[in-house]
C-alpha positions as CSV (number, residue, x, y, z in Angstrom):
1,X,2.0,33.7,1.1
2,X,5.2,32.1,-0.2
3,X,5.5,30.0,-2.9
4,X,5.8,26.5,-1.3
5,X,2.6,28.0,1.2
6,X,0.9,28.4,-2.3
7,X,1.4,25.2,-3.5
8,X,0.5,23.4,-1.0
9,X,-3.1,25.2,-0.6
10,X,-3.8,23.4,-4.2
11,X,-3.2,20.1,-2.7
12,X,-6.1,18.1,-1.5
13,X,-7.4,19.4,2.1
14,X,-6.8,16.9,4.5
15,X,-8.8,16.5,8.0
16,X,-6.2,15.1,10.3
17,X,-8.8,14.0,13.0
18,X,-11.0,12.0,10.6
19,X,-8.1,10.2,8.4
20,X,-6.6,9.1,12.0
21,X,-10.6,7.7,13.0
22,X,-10.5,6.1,9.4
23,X,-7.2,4.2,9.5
24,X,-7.9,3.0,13.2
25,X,-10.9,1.8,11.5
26,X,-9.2,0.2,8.5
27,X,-6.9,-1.6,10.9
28,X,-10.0,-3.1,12.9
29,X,-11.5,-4.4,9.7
30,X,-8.3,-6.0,8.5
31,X,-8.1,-7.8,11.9
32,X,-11.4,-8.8,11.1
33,X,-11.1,-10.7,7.8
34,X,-7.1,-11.4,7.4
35,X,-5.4,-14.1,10.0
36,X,-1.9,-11.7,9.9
37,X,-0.6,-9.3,7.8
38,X,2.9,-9.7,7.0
39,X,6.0,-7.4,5.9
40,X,8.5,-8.6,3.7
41,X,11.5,-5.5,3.2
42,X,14.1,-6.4,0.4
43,X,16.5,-4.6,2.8
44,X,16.3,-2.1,5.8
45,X,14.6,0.9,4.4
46,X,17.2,3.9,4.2
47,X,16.3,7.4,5.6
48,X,14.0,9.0,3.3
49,X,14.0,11.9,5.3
50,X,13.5,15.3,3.3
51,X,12.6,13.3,0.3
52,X,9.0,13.2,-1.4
53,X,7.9,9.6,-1.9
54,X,6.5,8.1,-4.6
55,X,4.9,4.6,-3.4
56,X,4.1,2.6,-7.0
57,X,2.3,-0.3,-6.2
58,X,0.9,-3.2,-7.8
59,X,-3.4,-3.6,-7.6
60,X,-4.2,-7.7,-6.9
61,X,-7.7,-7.0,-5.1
62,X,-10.2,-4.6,-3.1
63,X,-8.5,-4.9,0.3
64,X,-5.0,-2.8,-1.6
65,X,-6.1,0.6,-0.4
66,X,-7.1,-0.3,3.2
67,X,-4.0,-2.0,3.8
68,X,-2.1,0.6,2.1
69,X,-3.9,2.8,4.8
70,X,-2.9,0.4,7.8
71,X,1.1,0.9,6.2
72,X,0.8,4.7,6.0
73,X,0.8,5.0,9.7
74,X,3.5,2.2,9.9
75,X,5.8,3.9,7.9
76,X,5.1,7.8,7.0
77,X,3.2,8.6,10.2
78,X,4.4,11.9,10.2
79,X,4.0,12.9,6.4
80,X,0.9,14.2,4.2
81,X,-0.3,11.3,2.0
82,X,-2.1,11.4,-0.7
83,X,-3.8,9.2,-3.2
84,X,-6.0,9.4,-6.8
85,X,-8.8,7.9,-6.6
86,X,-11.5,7.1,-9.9
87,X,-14.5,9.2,-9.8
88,X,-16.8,6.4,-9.6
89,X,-14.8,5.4,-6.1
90,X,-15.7,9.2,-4.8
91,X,-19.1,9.4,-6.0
92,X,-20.1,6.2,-4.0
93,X,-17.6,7.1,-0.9
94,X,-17.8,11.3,-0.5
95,X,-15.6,11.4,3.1
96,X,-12.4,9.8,1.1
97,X,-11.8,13.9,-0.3
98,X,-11.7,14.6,3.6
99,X,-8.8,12.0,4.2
100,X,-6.5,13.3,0.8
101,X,-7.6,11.2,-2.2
102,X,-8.7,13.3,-5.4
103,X,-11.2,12.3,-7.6
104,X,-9.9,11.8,-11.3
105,X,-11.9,10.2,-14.5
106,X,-8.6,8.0,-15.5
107,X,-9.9,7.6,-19.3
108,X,-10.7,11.3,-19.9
109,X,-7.9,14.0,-20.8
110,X,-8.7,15.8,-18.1
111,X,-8.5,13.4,-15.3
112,X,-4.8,12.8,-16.9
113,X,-3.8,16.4,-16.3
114,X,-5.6,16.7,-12.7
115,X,-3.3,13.3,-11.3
116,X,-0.1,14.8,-13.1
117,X,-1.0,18.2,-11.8
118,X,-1.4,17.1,-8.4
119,X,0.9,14.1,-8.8
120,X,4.2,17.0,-9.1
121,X,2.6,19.3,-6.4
122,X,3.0,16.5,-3.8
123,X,5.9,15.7,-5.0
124,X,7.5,19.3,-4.4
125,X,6.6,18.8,-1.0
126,X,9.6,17.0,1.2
127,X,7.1,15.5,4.1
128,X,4.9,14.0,1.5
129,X,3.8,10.6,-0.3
130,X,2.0,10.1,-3.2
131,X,0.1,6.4,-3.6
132,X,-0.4,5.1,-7.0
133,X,-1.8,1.8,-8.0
134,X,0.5,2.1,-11.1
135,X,-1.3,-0.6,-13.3
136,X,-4.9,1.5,-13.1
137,X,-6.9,-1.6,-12.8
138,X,-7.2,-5.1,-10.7
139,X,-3.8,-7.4,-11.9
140,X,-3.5,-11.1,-11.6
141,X,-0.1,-11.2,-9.2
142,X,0.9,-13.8,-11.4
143,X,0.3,-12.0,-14.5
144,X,3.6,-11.0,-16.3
145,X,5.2,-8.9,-17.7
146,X,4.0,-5.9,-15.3
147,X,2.2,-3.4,-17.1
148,X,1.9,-0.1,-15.8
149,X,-0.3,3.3,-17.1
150,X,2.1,5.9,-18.8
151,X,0.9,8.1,-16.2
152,X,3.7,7.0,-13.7
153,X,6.5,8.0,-16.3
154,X,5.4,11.6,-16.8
155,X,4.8,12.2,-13.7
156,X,8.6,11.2,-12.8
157,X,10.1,13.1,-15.8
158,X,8.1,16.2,-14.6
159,X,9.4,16.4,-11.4
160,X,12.5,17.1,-9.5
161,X,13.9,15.4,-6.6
162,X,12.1,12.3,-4.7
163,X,12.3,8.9,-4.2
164,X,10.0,6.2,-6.1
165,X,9.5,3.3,-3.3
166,X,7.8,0.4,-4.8
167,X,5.8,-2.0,-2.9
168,X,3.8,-5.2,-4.1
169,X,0.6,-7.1,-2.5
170,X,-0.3,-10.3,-2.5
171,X,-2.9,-12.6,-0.8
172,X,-2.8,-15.9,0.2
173,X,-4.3,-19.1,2.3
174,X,-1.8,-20.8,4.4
175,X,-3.0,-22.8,7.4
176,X,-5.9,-20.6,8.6
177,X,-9.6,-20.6,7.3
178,X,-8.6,-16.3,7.0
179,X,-6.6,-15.6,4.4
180,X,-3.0,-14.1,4.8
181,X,-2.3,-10.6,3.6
182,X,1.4,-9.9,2.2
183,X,3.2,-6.4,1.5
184,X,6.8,-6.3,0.4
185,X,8.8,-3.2,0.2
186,X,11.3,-3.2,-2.4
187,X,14.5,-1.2,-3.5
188,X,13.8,2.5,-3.5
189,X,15.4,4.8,-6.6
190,X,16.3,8.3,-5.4
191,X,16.0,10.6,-8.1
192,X,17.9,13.8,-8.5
193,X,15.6,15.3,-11.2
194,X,13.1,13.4,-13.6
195,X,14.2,15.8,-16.6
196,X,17.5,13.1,-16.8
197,X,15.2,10.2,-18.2
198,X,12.5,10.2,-20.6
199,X,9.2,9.2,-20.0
200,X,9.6,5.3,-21.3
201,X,12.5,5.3,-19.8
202,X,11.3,6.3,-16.4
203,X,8.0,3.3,-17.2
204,X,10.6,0.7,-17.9
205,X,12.6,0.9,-14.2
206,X,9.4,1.4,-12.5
207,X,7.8,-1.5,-14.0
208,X,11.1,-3.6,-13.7
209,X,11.4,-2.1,-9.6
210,X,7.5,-3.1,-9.0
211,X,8.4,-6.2,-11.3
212,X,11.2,-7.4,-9.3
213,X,9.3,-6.7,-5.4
214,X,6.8,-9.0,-6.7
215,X,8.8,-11.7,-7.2
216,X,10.4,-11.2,-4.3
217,X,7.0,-11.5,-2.4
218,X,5.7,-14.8,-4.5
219,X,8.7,-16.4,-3.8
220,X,8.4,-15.8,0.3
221,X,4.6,-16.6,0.1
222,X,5.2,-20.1,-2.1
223,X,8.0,-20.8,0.9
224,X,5.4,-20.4,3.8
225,X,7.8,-19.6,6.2
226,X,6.7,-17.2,8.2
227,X,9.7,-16.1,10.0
228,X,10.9,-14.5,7.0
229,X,8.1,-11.8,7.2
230,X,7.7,-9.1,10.1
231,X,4.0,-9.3,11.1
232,X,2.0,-5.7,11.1
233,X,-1.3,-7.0,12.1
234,X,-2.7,-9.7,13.6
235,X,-6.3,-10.4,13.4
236,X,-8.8,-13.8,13.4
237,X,-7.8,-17.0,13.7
238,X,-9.0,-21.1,14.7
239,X,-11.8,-22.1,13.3
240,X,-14.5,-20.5,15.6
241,X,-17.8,-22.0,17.3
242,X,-18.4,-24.7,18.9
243,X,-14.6,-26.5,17.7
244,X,-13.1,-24.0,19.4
245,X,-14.9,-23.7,22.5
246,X,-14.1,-27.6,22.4
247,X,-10.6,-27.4,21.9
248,X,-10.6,-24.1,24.5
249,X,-11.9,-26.3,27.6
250,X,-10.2,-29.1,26.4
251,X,-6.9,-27.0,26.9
252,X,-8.3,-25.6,30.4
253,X,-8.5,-29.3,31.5
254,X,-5.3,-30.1,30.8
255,X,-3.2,-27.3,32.3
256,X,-2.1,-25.6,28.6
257,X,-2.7,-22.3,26.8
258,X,-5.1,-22.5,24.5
259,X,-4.2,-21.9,21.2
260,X,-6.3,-20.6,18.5
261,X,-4.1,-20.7,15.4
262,X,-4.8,-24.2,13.5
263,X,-0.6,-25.1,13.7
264,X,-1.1,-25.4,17.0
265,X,-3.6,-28.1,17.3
266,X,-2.2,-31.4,19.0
């Protein structure tokens, strides 16, 4: 066994027909409690072929990891992803080992060397992503400065080539009774070797990169213009019942489309 064969036998196992069920899954529940959800990109994503990702993303709410399931197949299909998760997470939910998250205790010494053990072994790998939720804990969007766990920065100094690709979530009500979901993908910062920076240095442009895709997102979602996001999903809408088997007959009568979406009401 080779070196790079080695290495990758210490990653996570990974059972490709169950994580495929899952995210199909995760896709059906999104559809199922979100009106949309949309894609914002700072600017067409270059190839990151060959390169190891790092995805550092901000953690707003519960739904983060389902749609950052849905957005693995949207834009890695092809790669090996994988994600820490807290201990507590695995202890309730046993099948998420199966589909490439790790368990780690994140205030224990030990759970600090398994994610930056793991974290690098990915990270030597050039068809796979790493998922972080970089501030370790639920975030306020609007809650500035970003802070991030120290984690991300030696993680970064300890490895060699990859890309970090940061990507911020945000929620929001716009015209629906279901919420909107929002993703924006901002600049990402190829990295030759992590040995050039130190390990504040590499905290500071990660937070300022997440920092800055954030912004980028609030300012699209305050605008409510949706033609400035790509939509990924679309799920529930109108109000439901008997209003919109009303509004459903009353369209039928009158020779138009129905129209679920609340906009579209006359």
């Amino acid at each position: 066994m080779n070196n790079e064969s080695q290495r990758a036998s210490q990653l996570p196992a990974i059972r490709s027909w169950q994580l495929r069920l899952f995210t199909r899954y995760a896709s059906f529940y999104l559809t199922r409690h979100f009106h949309k959800v949309y894609l914002l990109r700072a600017a067409p994503l270059p190839s990151l072929e060959g390169w190891p990702v790092l995805v550092c993303m901000n953690h707003p709410s519960w739904w983060d990891p389902v749609i950052a399931l849905h957005l693995s197949r949207t834009l890695f299909q092809n790669r090996r992803q994988y994600a820490p998760i807290a201990l507590k997470g695995v202890q309730k939910y046993r099948f998420f080992e199966r589909l490439g998250f790790f368990s780690i205790d994140p205030h224990s010494r030990s759970g600090a060397s398994r994610f930056l053990r793991i974290g690098r072994e990915v990270l030597k790998q050039p068809d796979a992503v790493f998922w972080v939720t970089a501030q370790g804990h639920f975030s306020d969007v609007r809650r500035r400065p970003v802070v991030l766990q120290a984690g991300i920065g030696h993680l970064a100094r300890m490895s060699e080539r990859f890309v970090i690709l940061p990507i911020a979530f945000e929620y929001a009500f716009w015209s629906e009774r279901s919420p909107e979901a929002f993703v924006c993908i901002g600049d990402p910062l190829f990295i030759g070797r992590g040995a050039e920076r130190s390990r504040s240095e590499w905290l500071a442009l990660c937070t300022s990169a997440l920092n800055t895709a954030q912004d980028r997102l609030a300012e699209a979602v305050i605008a409510r213009n949706p033609e400035r996001f790509e939509s990924l999903l679309k799920g529930v809408a109108g109000v439901g019942g008997v209003y919109d088997v009303w509004r459903s007959a009353k369209a039928l009568l009158s020779g138009r489309r129905f129209h679920a979406e609340h906009e579209d009401v006359n």
